[in-house]
VOMI-41219 format. One record per residue: residue in three letters; residue number from 1; z, y, x of N, C-alpha, C, CB in turn. Coordinates in pm, whole numbers, plus 50000, padded with zeros to 5 digits. Glycine has a CB too. Example, Ala and Ser with C-alpha at 12.3 -4.5 7.8 and 13.67 -1.06 7.14 Angstrom:
<node vogu="ALA" fivex="1" n_up="50780" n_north="49431" n_east="51319" ca_up="50780" ca_north="49550" ca_east="51230" c_up="50780" c_north="49670" c_east="51320" cb_up="50905" cb_north="49553" cb_east="51131"/>
<node vogu="SER" fivex="2" n_up="50708" n_north="49775" n_east="51285" ca_up="50714" ca_north="49894" ca_east="51367" c_up="50787" c_north="50003" c_east="51290" cb_up="50572" cb_north="49940" cb_east="51408"/>
***
This chain:
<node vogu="UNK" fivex="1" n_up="10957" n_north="53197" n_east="08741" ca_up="10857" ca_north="53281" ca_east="08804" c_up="10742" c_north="53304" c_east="08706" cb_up="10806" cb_north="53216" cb_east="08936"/>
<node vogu="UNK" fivex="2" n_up="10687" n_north="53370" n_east="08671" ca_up="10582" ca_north="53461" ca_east="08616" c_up="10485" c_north="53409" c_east="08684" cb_up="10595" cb_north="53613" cb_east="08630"/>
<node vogu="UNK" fivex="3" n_up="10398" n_north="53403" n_east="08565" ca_up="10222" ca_north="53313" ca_east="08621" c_up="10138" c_north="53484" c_east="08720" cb_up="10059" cb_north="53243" cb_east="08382"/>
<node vogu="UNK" fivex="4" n_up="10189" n_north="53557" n_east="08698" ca_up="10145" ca_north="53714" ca_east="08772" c_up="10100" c_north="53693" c_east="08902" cb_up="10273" cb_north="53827" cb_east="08790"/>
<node vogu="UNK" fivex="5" n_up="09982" n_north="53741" n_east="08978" ca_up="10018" ca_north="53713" ca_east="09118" c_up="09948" c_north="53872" c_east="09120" cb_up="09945" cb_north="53554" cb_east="09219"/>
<node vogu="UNK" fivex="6" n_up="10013" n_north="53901" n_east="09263" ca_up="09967" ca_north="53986" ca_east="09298" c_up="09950" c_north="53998" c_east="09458" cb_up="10027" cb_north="54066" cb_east="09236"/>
<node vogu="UNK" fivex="7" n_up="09863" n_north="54057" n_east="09541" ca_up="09851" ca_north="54107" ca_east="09638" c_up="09935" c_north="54223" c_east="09734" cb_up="09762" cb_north="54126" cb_east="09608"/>
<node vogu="UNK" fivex="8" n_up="09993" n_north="54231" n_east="09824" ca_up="10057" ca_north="54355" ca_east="09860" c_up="09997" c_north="54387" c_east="10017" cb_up="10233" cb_north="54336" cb_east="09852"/>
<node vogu="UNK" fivex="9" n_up="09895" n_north="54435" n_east="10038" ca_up="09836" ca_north="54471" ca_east="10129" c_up="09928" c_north="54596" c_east="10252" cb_up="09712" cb_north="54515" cb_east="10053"/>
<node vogu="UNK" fivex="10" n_up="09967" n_north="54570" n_east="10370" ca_up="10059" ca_north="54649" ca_east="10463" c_up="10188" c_north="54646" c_east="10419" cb_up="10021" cb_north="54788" cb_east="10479"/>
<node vogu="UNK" fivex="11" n_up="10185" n_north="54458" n_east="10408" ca_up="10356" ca_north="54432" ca_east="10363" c_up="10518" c_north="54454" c_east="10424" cb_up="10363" cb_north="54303" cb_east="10352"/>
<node vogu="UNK" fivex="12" n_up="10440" n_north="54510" n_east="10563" ca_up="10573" ca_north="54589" ca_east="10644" c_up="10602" c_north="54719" c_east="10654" cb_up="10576" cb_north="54568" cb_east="10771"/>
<node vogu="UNK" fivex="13" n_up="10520" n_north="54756" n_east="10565" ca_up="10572" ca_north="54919" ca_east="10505" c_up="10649" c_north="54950" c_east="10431" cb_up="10501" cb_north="54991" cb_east="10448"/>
<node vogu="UNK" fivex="14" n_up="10703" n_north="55047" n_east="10423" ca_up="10830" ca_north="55088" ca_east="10311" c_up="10809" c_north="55062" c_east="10187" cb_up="10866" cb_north="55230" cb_east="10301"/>
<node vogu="UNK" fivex="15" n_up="10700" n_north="55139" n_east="10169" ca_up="10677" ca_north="55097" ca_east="10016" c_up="10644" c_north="54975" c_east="10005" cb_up="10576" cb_north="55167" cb_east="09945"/>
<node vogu="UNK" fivex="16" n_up="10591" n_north="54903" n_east="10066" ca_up="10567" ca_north="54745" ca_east="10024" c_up="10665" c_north="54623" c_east="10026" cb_up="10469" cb_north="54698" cb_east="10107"/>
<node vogu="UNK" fivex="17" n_up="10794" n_north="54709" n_east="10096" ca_up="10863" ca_north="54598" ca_east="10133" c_up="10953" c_north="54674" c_east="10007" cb_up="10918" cb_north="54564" cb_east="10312"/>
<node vogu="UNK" fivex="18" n_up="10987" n_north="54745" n_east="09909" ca_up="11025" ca_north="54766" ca_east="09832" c_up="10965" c_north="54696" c_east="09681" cb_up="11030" cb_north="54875" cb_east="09862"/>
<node vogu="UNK" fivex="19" n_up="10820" n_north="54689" n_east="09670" ca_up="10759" ca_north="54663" ca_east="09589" c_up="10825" c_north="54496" c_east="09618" cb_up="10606" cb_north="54719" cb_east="09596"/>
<node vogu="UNK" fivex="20" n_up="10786" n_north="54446" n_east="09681" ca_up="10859" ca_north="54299" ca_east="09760" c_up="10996" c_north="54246" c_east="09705" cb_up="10897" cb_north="54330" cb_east="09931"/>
<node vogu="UNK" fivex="21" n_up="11112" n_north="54349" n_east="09716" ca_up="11270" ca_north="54290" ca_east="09724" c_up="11219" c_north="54305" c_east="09560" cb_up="11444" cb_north="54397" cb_east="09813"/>
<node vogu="UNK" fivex="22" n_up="11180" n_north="54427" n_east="09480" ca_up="11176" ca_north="54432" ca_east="09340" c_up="11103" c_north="54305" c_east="09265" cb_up="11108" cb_north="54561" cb_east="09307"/>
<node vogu="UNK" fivex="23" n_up="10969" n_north="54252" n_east="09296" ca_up="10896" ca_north="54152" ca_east="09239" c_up="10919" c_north="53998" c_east="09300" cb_up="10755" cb_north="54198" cb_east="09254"/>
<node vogu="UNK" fivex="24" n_up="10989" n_north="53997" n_east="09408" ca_up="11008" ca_north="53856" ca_east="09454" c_up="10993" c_north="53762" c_east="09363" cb_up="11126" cb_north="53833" cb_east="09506"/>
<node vogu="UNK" fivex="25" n_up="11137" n_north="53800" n_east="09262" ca_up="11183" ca_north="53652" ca_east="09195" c_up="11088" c_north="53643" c_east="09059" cb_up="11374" cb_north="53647" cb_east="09146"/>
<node vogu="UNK" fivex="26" n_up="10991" n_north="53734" n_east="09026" ca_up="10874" ca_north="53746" ca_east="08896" c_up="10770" c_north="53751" c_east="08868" cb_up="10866" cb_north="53811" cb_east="08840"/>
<node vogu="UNK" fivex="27" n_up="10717" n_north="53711" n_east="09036" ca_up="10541" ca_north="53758" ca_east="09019" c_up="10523" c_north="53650" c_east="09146" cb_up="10476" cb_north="53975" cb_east="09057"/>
<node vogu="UNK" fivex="28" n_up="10425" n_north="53617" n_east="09146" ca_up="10345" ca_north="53535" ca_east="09309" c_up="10299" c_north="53600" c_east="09386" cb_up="10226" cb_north="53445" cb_east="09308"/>
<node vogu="UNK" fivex="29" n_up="10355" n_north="53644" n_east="09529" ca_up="10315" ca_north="53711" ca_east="09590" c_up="10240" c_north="53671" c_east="09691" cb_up="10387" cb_north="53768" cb_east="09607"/>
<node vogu="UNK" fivex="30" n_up="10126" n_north="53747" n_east="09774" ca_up="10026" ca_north="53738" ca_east="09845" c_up="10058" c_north="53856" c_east="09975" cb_up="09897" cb_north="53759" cb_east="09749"/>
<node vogu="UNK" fivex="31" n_up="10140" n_north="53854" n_east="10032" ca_up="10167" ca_north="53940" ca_east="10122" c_up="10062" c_north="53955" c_east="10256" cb_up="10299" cb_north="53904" cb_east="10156"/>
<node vogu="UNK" fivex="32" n_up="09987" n_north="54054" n_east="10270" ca_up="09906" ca_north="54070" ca_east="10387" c_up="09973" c_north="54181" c_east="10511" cb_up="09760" cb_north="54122" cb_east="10328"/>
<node vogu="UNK" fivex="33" n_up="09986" n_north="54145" n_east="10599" ca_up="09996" ca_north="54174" ca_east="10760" c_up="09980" c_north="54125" c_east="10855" cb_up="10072" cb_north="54197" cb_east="10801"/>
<node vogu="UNK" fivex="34" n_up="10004" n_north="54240" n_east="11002" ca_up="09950" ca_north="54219" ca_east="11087" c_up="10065" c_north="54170" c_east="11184" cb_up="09870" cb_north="54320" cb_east="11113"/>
<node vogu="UNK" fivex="35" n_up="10187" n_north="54143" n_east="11119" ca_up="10303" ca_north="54102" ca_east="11160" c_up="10352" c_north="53956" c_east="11085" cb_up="10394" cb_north="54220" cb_east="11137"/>
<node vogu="UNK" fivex="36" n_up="10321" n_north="53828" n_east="11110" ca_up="10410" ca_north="53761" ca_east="11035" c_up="10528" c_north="53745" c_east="11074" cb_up="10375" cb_north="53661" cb_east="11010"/>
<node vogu="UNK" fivex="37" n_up="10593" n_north="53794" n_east="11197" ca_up="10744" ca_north="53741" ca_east="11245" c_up="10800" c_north="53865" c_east="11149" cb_up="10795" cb_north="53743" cb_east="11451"/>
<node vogu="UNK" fivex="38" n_up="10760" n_north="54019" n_east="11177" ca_up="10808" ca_north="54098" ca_east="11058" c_up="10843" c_north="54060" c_east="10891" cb_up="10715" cb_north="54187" cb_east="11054"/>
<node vogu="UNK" fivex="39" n_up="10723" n_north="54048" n_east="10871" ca_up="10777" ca_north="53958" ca_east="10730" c_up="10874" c_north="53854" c_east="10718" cb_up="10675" cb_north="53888" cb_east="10675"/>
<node vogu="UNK" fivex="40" n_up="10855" n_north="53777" n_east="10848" ca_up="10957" ca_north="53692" ca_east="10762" c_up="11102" c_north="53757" c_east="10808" cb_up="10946" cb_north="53509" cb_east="10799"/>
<node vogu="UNK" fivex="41" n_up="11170" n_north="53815" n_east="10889" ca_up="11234" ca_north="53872" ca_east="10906" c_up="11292" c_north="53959" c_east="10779" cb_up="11188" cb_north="53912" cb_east="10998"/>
<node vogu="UNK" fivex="42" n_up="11189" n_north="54041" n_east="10715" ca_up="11175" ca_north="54108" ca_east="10601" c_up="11264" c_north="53997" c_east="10512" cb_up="11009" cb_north="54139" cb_east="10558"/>
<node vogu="UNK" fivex="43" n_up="11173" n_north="53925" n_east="10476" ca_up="11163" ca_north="53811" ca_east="10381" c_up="11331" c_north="53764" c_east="10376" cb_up="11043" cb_north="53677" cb_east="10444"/>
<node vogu="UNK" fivex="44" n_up="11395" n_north="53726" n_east="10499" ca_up="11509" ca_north="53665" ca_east="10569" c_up="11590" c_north="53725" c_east="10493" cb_up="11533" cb_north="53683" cb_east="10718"/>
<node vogu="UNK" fivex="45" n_up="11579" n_north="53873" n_east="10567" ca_up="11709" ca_north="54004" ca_east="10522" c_up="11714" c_north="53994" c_east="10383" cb_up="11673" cb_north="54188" cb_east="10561"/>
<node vogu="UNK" fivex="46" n_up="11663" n_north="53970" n_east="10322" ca_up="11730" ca_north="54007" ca_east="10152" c_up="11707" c_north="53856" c_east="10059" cb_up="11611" cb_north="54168" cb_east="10051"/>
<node vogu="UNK" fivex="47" n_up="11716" n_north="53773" n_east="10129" ca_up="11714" ca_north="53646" ca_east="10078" c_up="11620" c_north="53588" c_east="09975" cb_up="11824" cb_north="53632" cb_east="10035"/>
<node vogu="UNK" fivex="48" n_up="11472" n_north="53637" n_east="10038" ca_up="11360" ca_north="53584" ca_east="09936" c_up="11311" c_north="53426" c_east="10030" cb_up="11200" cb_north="53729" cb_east="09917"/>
<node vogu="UNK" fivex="49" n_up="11329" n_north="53339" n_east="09931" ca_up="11262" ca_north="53247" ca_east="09972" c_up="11102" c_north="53239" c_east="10028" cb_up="11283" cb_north="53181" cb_east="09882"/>
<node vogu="UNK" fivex="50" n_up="11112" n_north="53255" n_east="10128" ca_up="10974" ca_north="53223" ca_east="10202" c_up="10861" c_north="53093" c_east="10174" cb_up="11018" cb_north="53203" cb_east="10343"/>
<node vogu="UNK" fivex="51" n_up="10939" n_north="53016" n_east="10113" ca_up="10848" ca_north="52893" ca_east="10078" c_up="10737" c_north="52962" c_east="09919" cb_up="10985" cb_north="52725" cb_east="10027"/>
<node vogu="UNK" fivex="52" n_up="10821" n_north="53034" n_east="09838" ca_up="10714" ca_north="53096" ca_east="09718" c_up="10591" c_north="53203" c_east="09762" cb_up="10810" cb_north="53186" cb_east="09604"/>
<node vogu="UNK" fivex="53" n_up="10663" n_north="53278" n_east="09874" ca_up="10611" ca_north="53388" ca_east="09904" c_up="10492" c_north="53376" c_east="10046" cb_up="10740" cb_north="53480" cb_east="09924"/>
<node vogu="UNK" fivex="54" n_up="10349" n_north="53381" n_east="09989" ca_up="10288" ca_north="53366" ca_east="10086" c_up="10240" c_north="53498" c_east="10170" cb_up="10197" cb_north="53289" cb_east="10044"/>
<node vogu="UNK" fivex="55" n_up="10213" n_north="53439" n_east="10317" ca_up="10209" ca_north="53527" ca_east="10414" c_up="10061" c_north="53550" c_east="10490" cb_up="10313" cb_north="53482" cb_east="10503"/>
<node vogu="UNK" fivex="56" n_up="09955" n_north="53627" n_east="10456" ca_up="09850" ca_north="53604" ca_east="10505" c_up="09834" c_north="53699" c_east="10659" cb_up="09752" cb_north="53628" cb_east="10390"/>
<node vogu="UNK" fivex="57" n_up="09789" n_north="53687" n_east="10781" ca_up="09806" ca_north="53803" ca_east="10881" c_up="09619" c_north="53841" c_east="10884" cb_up="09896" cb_north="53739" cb_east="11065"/>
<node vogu="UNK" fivex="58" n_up="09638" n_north="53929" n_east="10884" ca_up="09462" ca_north="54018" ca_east="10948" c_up="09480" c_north="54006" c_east="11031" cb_up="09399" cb_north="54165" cb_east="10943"/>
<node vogu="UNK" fivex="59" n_up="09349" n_north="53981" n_east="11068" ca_up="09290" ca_north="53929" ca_east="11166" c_up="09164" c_north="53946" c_east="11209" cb_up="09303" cb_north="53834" cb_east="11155"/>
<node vogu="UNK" fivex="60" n_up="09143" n_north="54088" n_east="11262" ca_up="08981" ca_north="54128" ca_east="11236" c_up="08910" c_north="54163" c_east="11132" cb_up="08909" cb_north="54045" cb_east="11261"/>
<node vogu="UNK" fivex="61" n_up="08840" n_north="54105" n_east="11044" ca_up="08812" ca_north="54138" ca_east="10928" c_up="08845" c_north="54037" c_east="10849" cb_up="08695" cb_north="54177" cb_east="10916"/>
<node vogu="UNK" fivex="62" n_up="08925" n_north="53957" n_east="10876" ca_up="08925" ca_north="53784" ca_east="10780" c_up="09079" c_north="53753" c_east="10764" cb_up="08842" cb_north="53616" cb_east="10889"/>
<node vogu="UNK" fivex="63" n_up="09132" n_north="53767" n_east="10664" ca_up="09313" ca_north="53712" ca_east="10671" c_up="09308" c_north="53537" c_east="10691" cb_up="09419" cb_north="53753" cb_east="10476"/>
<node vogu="UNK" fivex="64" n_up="09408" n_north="53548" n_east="10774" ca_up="09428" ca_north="53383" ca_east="10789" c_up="09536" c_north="53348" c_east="10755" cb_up="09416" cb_north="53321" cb_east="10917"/>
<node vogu="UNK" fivex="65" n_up="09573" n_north="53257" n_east="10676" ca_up="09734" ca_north="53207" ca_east="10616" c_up="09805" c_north="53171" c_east="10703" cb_up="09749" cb_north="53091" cb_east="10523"/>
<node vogu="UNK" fivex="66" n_up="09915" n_north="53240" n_east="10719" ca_up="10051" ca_north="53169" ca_east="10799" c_up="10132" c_north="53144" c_east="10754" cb_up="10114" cb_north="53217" cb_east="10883"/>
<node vogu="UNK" fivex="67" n_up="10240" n_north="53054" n_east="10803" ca_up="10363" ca_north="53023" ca_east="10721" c_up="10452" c_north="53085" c_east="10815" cb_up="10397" cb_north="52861" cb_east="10684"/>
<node vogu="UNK" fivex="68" n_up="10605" n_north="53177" n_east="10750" ca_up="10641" ca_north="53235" ca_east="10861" c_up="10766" c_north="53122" c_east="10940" cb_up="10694" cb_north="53394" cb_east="10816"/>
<node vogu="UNK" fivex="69" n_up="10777" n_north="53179" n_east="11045" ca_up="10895" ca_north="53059" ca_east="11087" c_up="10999" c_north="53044" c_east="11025" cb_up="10954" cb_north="53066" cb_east="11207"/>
***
């Protein structure tokens, strides 16, 4: 994995969940939504380990870290 991190803000969008399957296994990701069962679902379907890939949900104006199930 690549010391890279990056942010992907409206990680259950098309384009983000593309940017996602492409950078999984090379960058640290910071995934923000308002869905964590989506993501991990996301996450599930194409076999990205969920333990690298963190999941933050909005929440008003403040993201709070979740881990997805």
């Amino acid at each position: 994995m690549s010391g890279q991190k990056v942010a992907l803000l409206g990680a259950t969008s098309h384009v983000a969940k593309n940017l996602v399957a492409g950078m999984a296994s090379t960058h640290q990701l910071s995934l923000f939504a308002r869905s964590t069962e989506k993501v991990a679902a996301f996450l599930s379907s194409q076999g990205i380990n969920e333990g690298t890939t963190e999941v933050l949900v909005l929440e008003g104006d403040k993201p709070t870290r979740k881990v997805p199930p």
